[in-house]
N, C-alpha and C positions, 0 to 999 in steps of 0.2 A: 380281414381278421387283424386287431391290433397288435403290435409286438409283443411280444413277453417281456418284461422286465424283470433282470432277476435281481434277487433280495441282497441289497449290500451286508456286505458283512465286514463288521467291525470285530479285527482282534486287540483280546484283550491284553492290557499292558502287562509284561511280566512280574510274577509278583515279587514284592522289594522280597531282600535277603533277611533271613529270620534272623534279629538280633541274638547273640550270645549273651549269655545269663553269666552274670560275674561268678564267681566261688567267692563267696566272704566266709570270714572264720571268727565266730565268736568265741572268745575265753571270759570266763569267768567263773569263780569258785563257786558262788551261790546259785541254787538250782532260779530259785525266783526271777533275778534281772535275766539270767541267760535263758528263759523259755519266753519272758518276755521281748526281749530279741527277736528270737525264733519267731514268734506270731509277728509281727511286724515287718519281717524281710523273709519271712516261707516265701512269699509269689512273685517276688523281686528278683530271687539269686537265687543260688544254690549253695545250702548253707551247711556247714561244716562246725559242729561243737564239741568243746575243751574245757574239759573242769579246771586243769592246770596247765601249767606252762610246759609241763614233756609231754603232754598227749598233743597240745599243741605244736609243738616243733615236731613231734612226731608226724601229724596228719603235715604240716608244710611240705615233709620230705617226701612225702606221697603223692601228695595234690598240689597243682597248681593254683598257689593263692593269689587272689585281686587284691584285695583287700580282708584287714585282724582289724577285730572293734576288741581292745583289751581293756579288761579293767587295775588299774593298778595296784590298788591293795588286793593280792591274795595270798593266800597260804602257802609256805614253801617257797616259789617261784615267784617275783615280784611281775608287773606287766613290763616294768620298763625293762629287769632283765628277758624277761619271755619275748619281747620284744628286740631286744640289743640279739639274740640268738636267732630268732625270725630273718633278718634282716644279715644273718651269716649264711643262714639256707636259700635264701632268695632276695637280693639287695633292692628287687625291685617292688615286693610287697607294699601297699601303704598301709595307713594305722590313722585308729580313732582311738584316743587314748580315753576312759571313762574313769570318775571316781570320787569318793565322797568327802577325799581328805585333800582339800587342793596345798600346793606348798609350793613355794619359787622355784625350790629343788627339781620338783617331781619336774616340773613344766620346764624348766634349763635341761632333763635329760629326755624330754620328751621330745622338744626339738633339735637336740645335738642329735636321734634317732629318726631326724625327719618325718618326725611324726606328721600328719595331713590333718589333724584337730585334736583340741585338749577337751573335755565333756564334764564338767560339776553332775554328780546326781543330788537332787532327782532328776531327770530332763524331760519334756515333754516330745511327743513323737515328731512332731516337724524337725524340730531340733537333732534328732537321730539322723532321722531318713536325710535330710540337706546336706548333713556330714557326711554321710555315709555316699550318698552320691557324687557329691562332687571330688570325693576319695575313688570310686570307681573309672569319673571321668579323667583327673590325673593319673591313675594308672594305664587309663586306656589311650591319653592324648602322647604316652610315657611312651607304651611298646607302639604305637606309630613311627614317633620319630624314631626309634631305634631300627623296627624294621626298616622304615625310611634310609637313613642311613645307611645299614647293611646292604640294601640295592645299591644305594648311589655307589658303597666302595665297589661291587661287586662289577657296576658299569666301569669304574673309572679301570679296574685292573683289566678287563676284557679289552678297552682300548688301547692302554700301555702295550699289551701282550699283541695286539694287531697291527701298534707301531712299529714293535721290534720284530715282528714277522716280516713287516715290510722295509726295512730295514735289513736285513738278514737277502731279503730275495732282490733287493735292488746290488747289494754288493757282490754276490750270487752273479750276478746280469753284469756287473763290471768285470767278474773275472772272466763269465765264456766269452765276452767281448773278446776281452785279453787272446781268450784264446781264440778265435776266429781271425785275428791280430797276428798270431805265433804260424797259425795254418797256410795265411796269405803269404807268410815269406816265404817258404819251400814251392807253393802253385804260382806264386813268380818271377823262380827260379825254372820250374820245370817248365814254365810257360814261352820263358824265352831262349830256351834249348832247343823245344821243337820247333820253334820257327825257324832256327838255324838252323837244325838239320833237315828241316824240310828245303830252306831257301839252296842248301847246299846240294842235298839232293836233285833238285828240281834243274840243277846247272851240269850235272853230272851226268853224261849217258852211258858211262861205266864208274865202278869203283874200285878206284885203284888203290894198291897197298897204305901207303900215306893219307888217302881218304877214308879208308874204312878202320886207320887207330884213330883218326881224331872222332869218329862216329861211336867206336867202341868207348871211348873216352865220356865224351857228352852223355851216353845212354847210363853210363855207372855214375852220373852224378846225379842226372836225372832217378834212375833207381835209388841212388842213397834219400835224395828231397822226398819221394815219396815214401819211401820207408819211414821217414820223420814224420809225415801226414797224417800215417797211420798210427804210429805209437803216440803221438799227440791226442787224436781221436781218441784212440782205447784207452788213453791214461784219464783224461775228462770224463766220458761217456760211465767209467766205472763210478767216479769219484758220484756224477749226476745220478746213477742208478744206486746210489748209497748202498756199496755190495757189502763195506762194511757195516752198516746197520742190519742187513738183512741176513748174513749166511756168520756174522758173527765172528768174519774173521779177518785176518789185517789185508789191507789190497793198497795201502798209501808206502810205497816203498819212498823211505825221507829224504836219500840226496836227492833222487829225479825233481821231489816235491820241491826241495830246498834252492834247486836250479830256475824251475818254473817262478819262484816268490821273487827272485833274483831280476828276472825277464819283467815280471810287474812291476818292482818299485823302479826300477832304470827309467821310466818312462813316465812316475810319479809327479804329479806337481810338487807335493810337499817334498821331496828331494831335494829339489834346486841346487843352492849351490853348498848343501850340508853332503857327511859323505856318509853310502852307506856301505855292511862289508855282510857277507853271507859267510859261513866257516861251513863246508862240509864235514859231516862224519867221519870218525875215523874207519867206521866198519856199517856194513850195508844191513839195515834194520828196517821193518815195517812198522808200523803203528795201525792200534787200536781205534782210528778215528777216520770218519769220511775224509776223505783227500781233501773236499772243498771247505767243508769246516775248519781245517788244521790251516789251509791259507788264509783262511777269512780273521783267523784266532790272530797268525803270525803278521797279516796286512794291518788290521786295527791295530795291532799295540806298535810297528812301526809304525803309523801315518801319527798314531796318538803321539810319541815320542819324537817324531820332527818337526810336532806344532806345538813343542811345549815351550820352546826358547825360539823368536825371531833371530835370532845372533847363530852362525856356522855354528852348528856343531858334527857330534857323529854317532848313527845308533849303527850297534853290531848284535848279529845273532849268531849265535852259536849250541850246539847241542852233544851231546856225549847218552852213550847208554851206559844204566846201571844194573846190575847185575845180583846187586842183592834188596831184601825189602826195605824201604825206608824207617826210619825211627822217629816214627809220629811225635813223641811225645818230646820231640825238639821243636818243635814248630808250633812256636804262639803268638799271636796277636801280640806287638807292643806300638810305643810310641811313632815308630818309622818302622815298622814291618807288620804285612799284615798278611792271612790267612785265610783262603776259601774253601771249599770244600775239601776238606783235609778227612772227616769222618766218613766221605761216601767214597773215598777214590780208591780203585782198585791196587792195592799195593804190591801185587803179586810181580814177580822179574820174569824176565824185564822188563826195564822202564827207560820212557825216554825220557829227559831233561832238555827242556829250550831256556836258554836264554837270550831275552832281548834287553839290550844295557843302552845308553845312551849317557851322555857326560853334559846333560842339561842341568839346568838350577834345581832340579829335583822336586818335588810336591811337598809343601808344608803342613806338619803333622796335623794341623786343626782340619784339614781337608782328606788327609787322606784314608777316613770313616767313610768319608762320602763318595767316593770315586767310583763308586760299583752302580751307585744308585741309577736308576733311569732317568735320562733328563738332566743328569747335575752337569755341567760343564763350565770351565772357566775359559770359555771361550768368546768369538763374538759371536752375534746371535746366525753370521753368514758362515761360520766357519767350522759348526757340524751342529749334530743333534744333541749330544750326550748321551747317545745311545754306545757306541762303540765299545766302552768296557762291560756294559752289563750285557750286549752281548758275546762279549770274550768269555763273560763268566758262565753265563747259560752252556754256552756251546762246551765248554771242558767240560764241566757239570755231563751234562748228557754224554760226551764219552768217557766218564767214568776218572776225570782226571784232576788233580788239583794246580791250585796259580796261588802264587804266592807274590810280594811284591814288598823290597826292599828299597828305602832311600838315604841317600844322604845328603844333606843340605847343602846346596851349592857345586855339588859333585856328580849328580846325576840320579837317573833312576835305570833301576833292574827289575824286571819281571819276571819268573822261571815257571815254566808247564811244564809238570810231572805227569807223563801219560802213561797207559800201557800199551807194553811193543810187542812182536812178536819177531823169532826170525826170517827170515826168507829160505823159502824151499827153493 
């Protein structure tokens, strides 16, 4: 019995996409040219008609227009003003301008309104439809490139914003280094206690008076190392589980903070042989902001600030709490001081105030519009990203706080974050 052969089957191609039917809008006074219109672009478009120039601007504010075939002489409302007002409701409408009275005038304001063709009547129908289309297809070649556009910035900011994420998580990764860094000096210490008291042990077939203080001795240093272990751990782990994001209330208590910032940059390349100085608080305050973002905030604007001048100098931070709400409307943008988020920040007391100062040549005023931007730096192309201040500025921003930033030419720069504090239970 021969095989069965089955029936090939051919699917069919899917079918193209239904063109969109333009909206054209004809104005004109006279019933006659403007039905004659009508019959000519009923099967083409979809057609929208206007005895005058307010029913016309009327239907624009309704309907989305392609393309106005106007005629310029009419009653009341002339086309080229019906037009100059079209072109306020929707700049990206085109125009076929029609009419029987041609003048240098009409046609100098027909094109200062970008009109898309001038039209003498009487005209014959090729003449219409040619204009008329190749007016449909520059409005449609139009919002291409515009939506075009609109994606390309749409891609370009989603990249920026995956830069500075990455960015953000890579310096993130330098500080738990840090601290795995801070953990390893306490484990050994405790590491080479117990081999002494083991080694001492191990020689010892009694303990006697003298051997068991120097035992109790060892064991309470070894006890204090690990107790540092741990408040180490819990002081990171909180900052990493972002308790202040989540339970909305302060867990970054500021000298601990302010000690740890202190342990990072000691060890800073960009330190070298510049000096740096930490000031503790006078009084023990918490803040409103993840533990690790607050060092991230106070590490960029030192590292920024030691790489602003190759020549010694010196940055210092220091911070103070305020106690009553600040007076917004001191604080404006000028030539060497500038303003961030000053209308979102939460002003309620207290507050905390950082300063980080530095006695470098300062930033000159033509630049420092620019210095938030992503990417901007006056750097070499090895010596960062230009990401650093924008995100100092992000990160306050998201805890609710403002940065302000003052210079003086030749004298240095100052930075100050205004945040909200709370106090410690």
């Amino acid at each position: 019995m021969p095989p069965t052969i089955e029936p090939l089957t051919v699917e069919a191609p899917p079918a193209p996409a239904k063109k969109r039917r333009g909206n054209l809008l004809i104005v004109d006074d006279e019933e006659g040219p403007r039905q004659s219109l009508r019959v000519i672009f009923k099967d083409e478009y979809n057609l929208l008609m206007a005895a005058d120039g307010a029913t016309a601007i009327e239907l624009a504010q309704k309907n989305d227009i392609d393309v106005a075939v106007l005629d310029i002489r009419m009653a009341g409302m002339s086309g080229i003003e019906a037009l100059e007002a079209l072109k306020r409701v929707n700049p990206s409408i085109e125009a076929v301008m029609i009419t029987a009275f041609e003048t240098t005038d009409t046609i100098r304001q027909a094109l200062r309104l970008r009109a898309c063709d001038y039209i003498n009547k009487p005209f014959d129908i090729a003449t219409i439809r040619a204009a008329v289309s190749q007016a449909m297809q520059r409005r449609t070649l139009e919002s291409e490139i515009h939506n075009s556009a609109e994606k390309v910035q749409e891609l370009l900011t989603e990249l920026q914003n995956q830069r500075i994420e990455e960015q953000i998580a890579k310096t993130r990764g330098d500080i738990y280094a840090s601290i795995i860094h801070d953990i390893n000096g306490p484990l050994t210490v405790i590491s080479g206690f117990v081999q002494v008291l083991n080694l001492r042990l191990s020689r010892s077939a009694r303990v006697e008076h003298e051997e068991l203080e120097f035992l109790k001795d060892r064991l309470k240093i070894i006890s204090r190392q690990v107790t540092n272990c741990i408040e180490i751990s819990r002081r990171y782990l909180g900052f990493l589980r972002r308790q202040a994001d989540e339970a909305g209330g302060a867990v970054t208590n500021i000298n601990e903070l302010l000690r740890d910032l202190e342990q990072l940059m000691r060890v800073h390349p960009s330190v070298m042989e510049n000096e740096f100085h930490v000031a503790p608080l006078a009084e023990d305050i918490a803040v409103k902001i993840n533990g690790t973002d607050l060092i991230q905030i106070l590490l960029n604007l030192s590292v920024n600030a030691f790489q602003c001048s190759p020549l010694p100098h010196w940055v210092r931070i220091s911070g103070e709490v305020i106690h009553a709400p600040l007076d917004l409307a001191q604080f404006k943008d000028g030539p060497l001081y500038r303003v961030m988020n000053i209308e979102r920040m939460d002003n309620r007391p207290p507050l905390l105030k950082f300063t980080v100062r530095d006695n470098g040549p300062g930033i000159p005023s033509e630049l420092l519009p620019k210095i938030f931007q992503p990417y901007f730096t006056t750097k070499g192309p090895r010596q960062g990203t230009g990401l650093g201040l924008n995100i100092v500025q992000r990160l306050i921003r998201e805890g609710n706080g403002s940065l302000h930033v003052a210079v003086k030419p030749g004298e240095g720069t100052t930075f100050i974050i205004f945040l909200p504090g709370t106090n410690l239970h």
